[in-house]
C-alpha positions as CSV (number, residue, x, y, z in Angstrom):
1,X,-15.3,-0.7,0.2
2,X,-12.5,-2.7,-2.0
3,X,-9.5,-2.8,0.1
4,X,-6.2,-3.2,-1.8
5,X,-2.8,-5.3,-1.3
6,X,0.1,-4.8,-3.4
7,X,2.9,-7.6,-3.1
8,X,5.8,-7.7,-5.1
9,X,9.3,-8.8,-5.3
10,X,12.2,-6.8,-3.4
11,X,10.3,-3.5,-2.3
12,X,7.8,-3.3,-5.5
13,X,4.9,-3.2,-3.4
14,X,6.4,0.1,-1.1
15,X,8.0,1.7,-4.2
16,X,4.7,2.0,-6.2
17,X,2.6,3.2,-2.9
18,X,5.0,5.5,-2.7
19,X,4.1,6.7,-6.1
20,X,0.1,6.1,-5.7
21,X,0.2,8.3,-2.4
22,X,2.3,11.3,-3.9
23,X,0.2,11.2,-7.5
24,X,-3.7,10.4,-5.1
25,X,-2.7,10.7,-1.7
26,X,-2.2,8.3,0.9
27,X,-5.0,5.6,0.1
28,X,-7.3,3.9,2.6
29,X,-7.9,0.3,2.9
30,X,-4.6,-0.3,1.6
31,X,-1.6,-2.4,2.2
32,X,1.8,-3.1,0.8
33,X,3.5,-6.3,1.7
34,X,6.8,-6.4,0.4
35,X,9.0,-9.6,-0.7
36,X,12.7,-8.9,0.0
37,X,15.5,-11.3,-0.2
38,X,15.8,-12.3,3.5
39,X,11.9,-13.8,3.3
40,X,11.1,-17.1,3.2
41,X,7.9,-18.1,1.2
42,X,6.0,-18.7,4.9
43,X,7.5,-15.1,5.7
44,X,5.3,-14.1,2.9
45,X,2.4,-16.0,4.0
46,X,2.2,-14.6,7.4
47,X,2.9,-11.0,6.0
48,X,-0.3,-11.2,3.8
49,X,-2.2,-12.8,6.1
50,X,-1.2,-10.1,8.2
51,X,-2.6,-7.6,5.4
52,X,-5.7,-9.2,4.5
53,X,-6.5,-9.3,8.6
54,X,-6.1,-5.3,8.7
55,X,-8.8,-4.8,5.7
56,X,-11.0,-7.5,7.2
57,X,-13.6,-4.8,7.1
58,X,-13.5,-4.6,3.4
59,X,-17.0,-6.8,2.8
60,X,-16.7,-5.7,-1.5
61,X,-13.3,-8.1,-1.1
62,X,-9.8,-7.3,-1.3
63,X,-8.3,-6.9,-4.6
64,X,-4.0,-8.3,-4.7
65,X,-2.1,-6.8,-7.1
66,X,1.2,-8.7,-8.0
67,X,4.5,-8.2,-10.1
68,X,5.1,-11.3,-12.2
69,X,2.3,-14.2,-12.6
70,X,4.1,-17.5,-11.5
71,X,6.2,-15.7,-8.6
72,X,6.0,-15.9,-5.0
73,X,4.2,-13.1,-4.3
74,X,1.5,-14.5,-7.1
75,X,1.6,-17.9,-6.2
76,X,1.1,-17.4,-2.3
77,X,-1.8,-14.5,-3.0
78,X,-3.6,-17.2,-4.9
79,X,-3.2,-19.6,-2.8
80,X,-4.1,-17.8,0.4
81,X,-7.7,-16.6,-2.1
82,X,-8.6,-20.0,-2.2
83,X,-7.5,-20.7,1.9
84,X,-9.2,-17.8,3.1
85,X,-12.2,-18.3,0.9
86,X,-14.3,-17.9,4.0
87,X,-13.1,-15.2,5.2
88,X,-12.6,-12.9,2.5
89,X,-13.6,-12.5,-1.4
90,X,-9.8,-12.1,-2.9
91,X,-9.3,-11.5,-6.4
92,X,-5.5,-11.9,-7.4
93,X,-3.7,-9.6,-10.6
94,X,-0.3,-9.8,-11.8
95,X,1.6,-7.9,-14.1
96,X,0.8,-4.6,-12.4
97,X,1.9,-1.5,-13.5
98,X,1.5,2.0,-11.8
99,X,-0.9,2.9,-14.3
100,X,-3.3,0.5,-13.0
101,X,-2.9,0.9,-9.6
102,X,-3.3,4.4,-9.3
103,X,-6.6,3.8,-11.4
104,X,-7.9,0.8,-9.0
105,X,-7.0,3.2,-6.3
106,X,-8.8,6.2,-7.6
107,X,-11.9,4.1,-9.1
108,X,-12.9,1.6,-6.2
109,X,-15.0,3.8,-4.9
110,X,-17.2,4.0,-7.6
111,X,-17.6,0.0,-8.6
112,X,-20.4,-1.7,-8.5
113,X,-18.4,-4.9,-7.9
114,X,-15.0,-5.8,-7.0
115,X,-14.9,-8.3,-10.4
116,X,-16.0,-5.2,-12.7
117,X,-13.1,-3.1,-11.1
118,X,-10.8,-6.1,-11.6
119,X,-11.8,-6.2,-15.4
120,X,-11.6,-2.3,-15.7
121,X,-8.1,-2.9,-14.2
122,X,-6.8,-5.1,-16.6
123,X,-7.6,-3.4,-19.1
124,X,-6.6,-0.4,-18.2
125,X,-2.8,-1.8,-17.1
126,X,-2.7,-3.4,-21.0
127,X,-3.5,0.2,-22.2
128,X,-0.6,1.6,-20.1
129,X,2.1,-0.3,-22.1
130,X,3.3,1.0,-25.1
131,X,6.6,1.9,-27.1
132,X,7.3,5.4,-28.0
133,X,9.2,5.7,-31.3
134,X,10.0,9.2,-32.9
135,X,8.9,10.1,-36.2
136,X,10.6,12.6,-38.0
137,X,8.7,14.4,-40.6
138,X,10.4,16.0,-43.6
139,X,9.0,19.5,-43.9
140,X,7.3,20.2,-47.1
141,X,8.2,23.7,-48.7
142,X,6.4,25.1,-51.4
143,X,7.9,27.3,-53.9
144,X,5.0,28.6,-55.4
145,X,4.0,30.4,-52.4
146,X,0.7,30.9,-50.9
């Protein structure tokens, strides 16, 4: 099994789990490590730690899904993937949208690595963004009839 960590700024991580478990239900091998304002940077480190301990059972790796590449919650991931080498396989993503997640969450099961579900991931969060504009289109009448 792919375990999961989401880690975010302010309570991104809690607020999209929240929306993963009502869309798939509450997920398994799953954690949500928050970043809120009274955290220091070791805070964060010892609260992911913390969450890649609890899915230390996860032998296909733990996939991290970030906010913003460059943050804390991004920077500390990667640098705890490369620390904890050893221990676990951790694969880092940033940018994550619900979209994504709720995909990862859904599709783990099924892949045959934890790089291929990364990839698939990607992709699939790219695919999620989009801007709607509304087209108007004149109706075309016909006096000839039909």
């Amino acid at each position: 099994m792919i375990g999961i960590v989401v880690t975010g700024h302010g309570h991104f991580a809690t607020g999209l789990s929240s929306s993963v478990e009502l869309i798939g239900g509450k997920p398994e091998h799953y954690e949500a490590v928050d970043f809120v304002q009274e955290d220091s940077t070791e805070d964060l480190e010892k609260h992911l730690t913390e969450a890649f301990a609890k899915l230390k059972d996860c032998e296909d790796g733990i996939l991290v899904f970030s906010d913003l590449v460059g943050g804390s919650p991004f920077k500390v991931s990667v640098e705890l993937s490369m620390k904890l080498k050893d221990q676990y396989k951790i694969v880092v993503l940033s940018g994550t949208n619900l979209g994504m997640l709720v995909e990862a969450n859904l599709t783990r099961g099924f892949a045959s690595d934890i790089d291929s579900l990364a990839n698939a991931t990607v992709e699939t969060g790219k695919s999620q963004v989009m801007r709607y504009e509304f087209v108007q289109h004149e109706e075309v009448s016909s006096d000839e009839g039909i």
